[in-house]
C-alpha positions in Angstrom: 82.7 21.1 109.2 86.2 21.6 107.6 86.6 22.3 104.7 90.8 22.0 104.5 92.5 19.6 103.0 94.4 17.4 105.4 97.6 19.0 103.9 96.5 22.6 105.2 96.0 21.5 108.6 98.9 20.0 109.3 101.1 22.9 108.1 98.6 25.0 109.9 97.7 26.5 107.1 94.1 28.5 106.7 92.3 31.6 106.8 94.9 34.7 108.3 91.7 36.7 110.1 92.9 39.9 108.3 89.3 40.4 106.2 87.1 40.8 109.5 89.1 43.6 110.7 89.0 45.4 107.1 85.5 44.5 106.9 85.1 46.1 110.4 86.8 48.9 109.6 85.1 49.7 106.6 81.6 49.3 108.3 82.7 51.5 111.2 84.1 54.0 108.9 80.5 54.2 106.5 78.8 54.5 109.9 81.2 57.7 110.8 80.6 59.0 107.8 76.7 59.0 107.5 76.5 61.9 110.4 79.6 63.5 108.6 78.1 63.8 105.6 75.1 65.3 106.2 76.8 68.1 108.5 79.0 68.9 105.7 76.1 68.9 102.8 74.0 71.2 105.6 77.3 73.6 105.7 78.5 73.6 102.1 74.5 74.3 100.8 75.2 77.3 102.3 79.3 78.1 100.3 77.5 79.9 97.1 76.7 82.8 98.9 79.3 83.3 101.3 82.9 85.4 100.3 86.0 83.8 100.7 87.0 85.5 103.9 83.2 84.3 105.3 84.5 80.7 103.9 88.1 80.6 105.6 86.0 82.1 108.9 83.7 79.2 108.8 86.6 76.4 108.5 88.6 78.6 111.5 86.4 77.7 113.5 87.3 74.5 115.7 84.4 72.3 115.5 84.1 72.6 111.8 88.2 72.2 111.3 87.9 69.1 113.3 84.8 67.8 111.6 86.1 68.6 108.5 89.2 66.6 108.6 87.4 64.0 110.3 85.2 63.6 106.9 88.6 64.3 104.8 90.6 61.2 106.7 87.6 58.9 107.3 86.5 59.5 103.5 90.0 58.2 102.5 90.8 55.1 104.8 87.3 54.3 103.4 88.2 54.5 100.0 91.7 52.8 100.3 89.9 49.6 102.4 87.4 49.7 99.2 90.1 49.6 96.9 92.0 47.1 98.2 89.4 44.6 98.5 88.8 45.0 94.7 92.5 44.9 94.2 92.4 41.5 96.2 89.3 40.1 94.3 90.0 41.2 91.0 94.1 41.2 90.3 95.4 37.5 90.2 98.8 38.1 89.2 100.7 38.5 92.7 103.3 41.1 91.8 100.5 43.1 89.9 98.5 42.5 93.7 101.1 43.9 95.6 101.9 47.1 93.6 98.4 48.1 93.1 98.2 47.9 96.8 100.9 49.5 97.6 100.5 52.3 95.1 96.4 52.7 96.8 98.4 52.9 100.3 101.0 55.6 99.0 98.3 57.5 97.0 95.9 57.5 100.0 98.6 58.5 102.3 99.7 61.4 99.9 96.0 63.2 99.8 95.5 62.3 103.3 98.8 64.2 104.5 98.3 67.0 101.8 94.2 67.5 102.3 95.5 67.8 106.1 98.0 70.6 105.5 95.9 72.5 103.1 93.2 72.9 105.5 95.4 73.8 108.7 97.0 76.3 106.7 94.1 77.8 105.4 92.9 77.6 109.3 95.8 79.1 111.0 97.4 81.1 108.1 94.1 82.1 106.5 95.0 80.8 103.4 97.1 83.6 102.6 100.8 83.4 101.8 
């Protein structure tokens, strides 16, 4: 069953497959982030008792740094593929479309690069300086 009009498929027109791979991709990264999240709940339970040098000792080391900004950059390509789908169902007006979606890329991009170099430096420089 086809459900375009005779117009649409003779310019070819339909359905761009983009929104199975974002759907993907947003399933894949929940899935991620399930085992993520409950090793980082299970470490930060811990944080209130621990000293900040016990803190920066605990993110040195390389499974946790790794984990970590796993979490950090899956938590965020999660968030922007969220927000863009509301942006795409819920803003009509086109230019209003493409600015919120670029402004949820840039944003995303921003924290993602920032949160990244925060928590190297605080790995490798201690967070001091």
């Amino acid at each position: 069953m086809n459900y375009q009009t005779p117009l649409a498929r003779a310019r070819g027109l339909g359905s761009a497959r983009q929104g199975s791979h974002d759907w993907w991709g947003q399933r894949v990264s929940s899935v991620a982030l399930m085992p993520l999240s409950l090793w980082l709940v299970a470490h930060l339970s811990i944080l209130p008792e621990v000293t900040y040098a016990e803190a920066v000792n605990w993110m040195s080391l390389p499974w946790n740094t790794i984990l970590l900004l796993c979490f950090i950059l899956l938590s965020l390509f999660h968030a922007m593929l969220g927000l863009q789908v509301v942006i795409e169902d819920y803003i009509h007006n086109d230019w209003m479309k493409i600015l919120g979606m670029l402004g949820v890329r840039l944003v995303t991009a921003f924290l993602a690069i920032s949160t990244a170099f925060s928590v190297l430096r605080i790995v490798f420089i201690g967070g001091h300086g």
